[in-house]
C-alpha positions in Angstrom: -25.3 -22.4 98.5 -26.9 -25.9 100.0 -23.7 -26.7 102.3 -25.1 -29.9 103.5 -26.7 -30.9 100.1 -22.8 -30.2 98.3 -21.1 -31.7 101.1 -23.3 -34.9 100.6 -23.2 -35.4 96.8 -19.3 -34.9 96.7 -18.8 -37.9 99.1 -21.1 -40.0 97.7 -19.9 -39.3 94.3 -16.5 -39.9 95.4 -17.4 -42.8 97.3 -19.2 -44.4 94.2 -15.7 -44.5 91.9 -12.8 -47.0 92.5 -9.0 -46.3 92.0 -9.2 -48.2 88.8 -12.1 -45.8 87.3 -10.1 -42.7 87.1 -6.9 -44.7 86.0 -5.4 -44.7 89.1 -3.6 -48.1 91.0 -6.2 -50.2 93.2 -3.7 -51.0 95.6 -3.9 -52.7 99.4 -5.0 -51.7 102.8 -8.3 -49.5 101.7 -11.1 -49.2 104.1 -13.1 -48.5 102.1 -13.4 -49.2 97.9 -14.3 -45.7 97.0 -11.4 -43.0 96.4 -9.9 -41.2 99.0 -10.3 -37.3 99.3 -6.9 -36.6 98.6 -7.0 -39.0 95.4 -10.2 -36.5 94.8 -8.8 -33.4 95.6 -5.5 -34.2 93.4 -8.0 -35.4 90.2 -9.6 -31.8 90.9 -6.0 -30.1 90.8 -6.6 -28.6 94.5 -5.4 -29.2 98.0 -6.7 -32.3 99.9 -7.7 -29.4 102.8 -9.7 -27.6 100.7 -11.2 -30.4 99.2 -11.9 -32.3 102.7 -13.4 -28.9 104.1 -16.0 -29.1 101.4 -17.1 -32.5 102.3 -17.4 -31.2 106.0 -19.6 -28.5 105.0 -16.8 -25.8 105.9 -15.6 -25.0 103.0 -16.1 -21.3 101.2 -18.5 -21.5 98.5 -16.0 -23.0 94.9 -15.9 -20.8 92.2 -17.0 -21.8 89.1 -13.8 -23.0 87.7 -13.3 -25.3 90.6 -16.8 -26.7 90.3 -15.5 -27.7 86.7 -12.3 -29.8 88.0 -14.5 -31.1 90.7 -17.0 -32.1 87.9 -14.3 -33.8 85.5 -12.5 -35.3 88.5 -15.6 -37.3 89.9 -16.4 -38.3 86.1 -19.6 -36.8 86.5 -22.7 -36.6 83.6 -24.1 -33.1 82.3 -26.9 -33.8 84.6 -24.8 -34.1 87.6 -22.5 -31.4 86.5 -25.5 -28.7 86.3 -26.6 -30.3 89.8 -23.6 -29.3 91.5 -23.5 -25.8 90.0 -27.1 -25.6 91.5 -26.7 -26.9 95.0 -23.3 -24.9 95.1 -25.3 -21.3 94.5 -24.4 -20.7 90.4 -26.2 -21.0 87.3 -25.0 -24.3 85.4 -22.7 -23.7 82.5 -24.7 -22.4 79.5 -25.2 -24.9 76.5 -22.6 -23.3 74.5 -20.0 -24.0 76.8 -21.0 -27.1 77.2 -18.2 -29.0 75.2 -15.7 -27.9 77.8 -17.3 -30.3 80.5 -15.5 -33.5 79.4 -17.7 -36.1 78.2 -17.6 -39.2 81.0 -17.2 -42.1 78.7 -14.3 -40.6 76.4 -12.7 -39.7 79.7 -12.9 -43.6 80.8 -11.5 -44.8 77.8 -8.6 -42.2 78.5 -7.7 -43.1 82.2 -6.5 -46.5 80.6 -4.3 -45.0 78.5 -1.1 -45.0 79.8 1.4 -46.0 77.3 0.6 -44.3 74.3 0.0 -40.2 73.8 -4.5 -39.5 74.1 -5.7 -36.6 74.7 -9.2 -35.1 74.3 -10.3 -32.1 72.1 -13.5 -29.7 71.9 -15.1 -29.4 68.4 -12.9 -25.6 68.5 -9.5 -27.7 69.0 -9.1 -27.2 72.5 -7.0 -29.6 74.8 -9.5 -30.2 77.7 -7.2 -33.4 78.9 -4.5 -35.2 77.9 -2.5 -37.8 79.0 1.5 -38.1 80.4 2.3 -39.2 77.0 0.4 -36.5 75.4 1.9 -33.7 77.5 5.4 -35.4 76.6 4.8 -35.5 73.0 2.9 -32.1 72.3 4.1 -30.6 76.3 1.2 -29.2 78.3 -1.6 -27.4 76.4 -3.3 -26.2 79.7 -2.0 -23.5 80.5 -3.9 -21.7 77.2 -6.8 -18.5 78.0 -9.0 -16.9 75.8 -8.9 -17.6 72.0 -5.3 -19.3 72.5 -7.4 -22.1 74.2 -8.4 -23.2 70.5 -5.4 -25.3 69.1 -6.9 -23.8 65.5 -6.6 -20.1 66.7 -3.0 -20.9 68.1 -2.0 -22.5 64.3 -2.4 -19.4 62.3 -1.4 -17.2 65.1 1.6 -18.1 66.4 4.6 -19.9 64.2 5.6 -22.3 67.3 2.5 -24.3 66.9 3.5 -25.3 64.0 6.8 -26.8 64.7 5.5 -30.3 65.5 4.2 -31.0 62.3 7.1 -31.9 58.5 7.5 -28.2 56.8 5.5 -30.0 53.6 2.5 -31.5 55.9 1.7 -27.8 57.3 -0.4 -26.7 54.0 -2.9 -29.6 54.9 -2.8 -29.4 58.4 -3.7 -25.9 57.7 -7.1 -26.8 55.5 -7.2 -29.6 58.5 -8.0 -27.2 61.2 -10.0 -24.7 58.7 -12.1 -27.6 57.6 -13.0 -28.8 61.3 -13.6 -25.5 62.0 -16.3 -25.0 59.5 -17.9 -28.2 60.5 -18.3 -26.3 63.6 -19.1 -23.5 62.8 -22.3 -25.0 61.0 -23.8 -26.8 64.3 -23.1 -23.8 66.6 -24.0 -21.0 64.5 -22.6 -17.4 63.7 -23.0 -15.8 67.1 -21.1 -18.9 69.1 -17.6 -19.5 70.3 -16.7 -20.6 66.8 -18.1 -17.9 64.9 -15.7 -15.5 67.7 -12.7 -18.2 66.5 -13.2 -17.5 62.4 -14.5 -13.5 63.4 -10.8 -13.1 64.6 -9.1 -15.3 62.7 -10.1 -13.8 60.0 -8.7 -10.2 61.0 -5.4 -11.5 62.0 -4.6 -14.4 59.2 -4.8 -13.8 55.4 -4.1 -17.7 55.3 -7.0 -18.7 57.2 -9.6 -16.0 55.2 -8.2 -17.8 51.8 -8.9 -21.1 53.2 -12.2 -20.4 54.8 -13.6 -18.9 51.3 -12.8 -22.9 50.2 -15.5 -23.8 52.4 -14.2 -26.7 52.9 -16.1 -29.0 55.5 -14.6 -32.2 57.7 -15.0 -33.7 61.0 -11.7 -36.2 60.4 -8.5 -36.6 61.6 -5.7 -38.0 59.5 -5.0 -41.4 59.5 -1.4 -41.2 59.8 1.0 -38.3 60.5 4.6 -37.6 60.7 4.9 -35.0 64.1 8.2 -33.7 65.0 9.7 -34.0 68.7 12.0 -31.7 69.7 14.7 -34.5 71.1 13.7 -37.3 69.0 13.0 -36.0 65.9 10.2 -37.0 63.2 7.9 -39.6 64.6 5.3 -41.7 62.7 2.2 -42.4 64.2 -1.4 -43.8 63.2 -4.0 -41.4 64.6 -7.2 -43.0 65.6 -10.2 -40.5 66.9 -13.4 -41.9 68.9 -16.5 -38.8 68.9 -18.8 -38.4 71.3 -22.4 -39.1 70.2 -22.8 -35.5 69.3 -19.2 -34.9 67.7 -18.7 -32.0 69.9 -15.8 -33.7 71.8 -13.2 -36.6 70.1 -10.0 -38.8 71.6 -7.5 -38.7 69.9 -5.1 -42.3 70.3 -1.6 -42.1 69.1 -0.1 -45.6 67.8 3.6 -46.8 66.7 3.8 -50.5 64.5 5.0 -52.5 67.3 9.2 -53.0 66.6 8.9 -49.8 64.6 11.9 -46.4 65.0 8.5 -44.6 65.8 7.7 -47.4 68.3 11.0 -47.1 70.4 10.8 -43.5 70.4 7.2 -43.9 72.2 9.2 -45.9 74.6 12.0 -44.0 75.2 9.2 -40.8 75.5 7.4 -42.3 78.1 10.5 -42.7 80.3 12.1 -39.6 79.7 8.7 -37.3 80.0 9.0 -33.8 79.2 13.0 -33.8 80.3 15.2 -32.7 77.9 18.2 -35.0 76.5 20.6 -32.0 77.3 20.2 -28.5 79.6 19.3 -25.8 77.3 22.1 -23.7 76.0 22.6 -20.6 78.2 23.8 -17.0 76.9 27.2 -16.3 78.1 
């Protein structure tokens, strides 16, 4: 591990992005027009004394996970990413992991997002960010390991997942995640992460085998969708999804008809969050 070498890229990578570049208020009284390391440390999802300790050259070396939210919160490129693996003493990601390092431009596009549900996915489904509206509408996907990371795995392996979409819109969604999948599954190759995803799935789910026999093959999302909220109720939305260059990562944008039912519910979501309407009922 290159102390001094880490120690300098962090601050001059942090010192390179404004406030406004990760979404967050430019506000008054700055010294300086870079972000501070406790706006750093809280993009990274760790504590501003770790974080500062790092910059100071005192900091134990970060595990691999950390170098990843240090990676995404500085916005950095693949190139920089695999450069901080390297001066920090580990072996950049390999290439088939490579979706999971959020692409920098989607991730701009997200940080000015804040009054509508975003959220990016990986080419396998899986959440790698979404917004405050997101986690309202869809609540946090984050917390996922293993092949539960995949949003497709989830769908034909537990029944919750499937809650948020109409009872007579879950046969399509169904050859909806299949379908991506496959599209997948084509660019990556047998012995990938998505051949692991359709290896398992197809043990566990008699749905997904039938379907994957279809051969059925999309990279789309559809246009418009009823999801259920469980305070709200159904909610129409237009779905709009921006690719990376390589499709291996998409946004997903959310949108209500202004003066629409579905339109005030986005409102009234984005000020009541991820409360509920009423305490859940307790057993007596």
């Amino acid at each position: 591990m290159d102390r001094r070498a880490l120690a300098d890229f962090l601050r001059r990578r942090r010192e390179a992005l404004r406030p406004e570049d990760v979404g967050l208020p430019s506000g008054a009284r700055r010294r300086a027009p870079g972000l501070r390391r406790e706006e750093a440390a809280a993009l990274a999802a760790m504590s501003a004394d770790y974080y500062t300790r790092l910059e100071q050259q005192r900091g134990p070396r970060p595990s691999e996970q950390m170098l990843a939210s240090l990676a995404r919160a500085l916005r950095l490129t693949g190139d920089e990413r695999d450069y901080l693996f390297q001066i920090a003493g580990h072996n950049p990601p390999a290439s088939v992991a490579d979706a999971t390092h959020v692409a920098p431009a989607l991730l701009r596009v997200l940080d000015r997002l804040n009054d509508t549900p975003a959220l990016i996915l990986s080419n396998l489904g899986e959440t790698l960010v979404q917004n405050r509206m997101a986690d309202a509408l869809f609540g946090d996907k984050s917390g996922h390991t293993g092949l539960a990371r995949s949003g497709i795995y989830r769908w034909f392996t537990d029944p919750s997942e499937r809650l948020c979409y109409p009872e007579d819109d879950r046969d399509r969604q169904s050859r909806a995640q299949v379908a991506n999948l496959r599209a997948a599954y084509g660019s990556m190759g047998p012995q990938s992460r998505a051949g692991e995803l359709v290896h398992a799935l197809q043990k566990v789910s008699p749905e997904f085998a039938g379907l994957w026999d279809r051969h059925e093959v999309a990279k789309r999302f559809e246009d418009h969708k009823t999801l259920i909220h469980p305070e709200l109720g159904p909610i129409e939305l237009d779905c709009q999804a921006l690719f990376t260059e390589d499709q291996s990562q998409s946004l997903l944008v959310l949108t209500a008809a202004p003066r629409t039912e579905a339109h005030e519910k986005l409102q009234l979501l984005a000020v009541l969050g991820q409360e509920r309407f009423t305490p859940p009922r307790r057993n007596p």
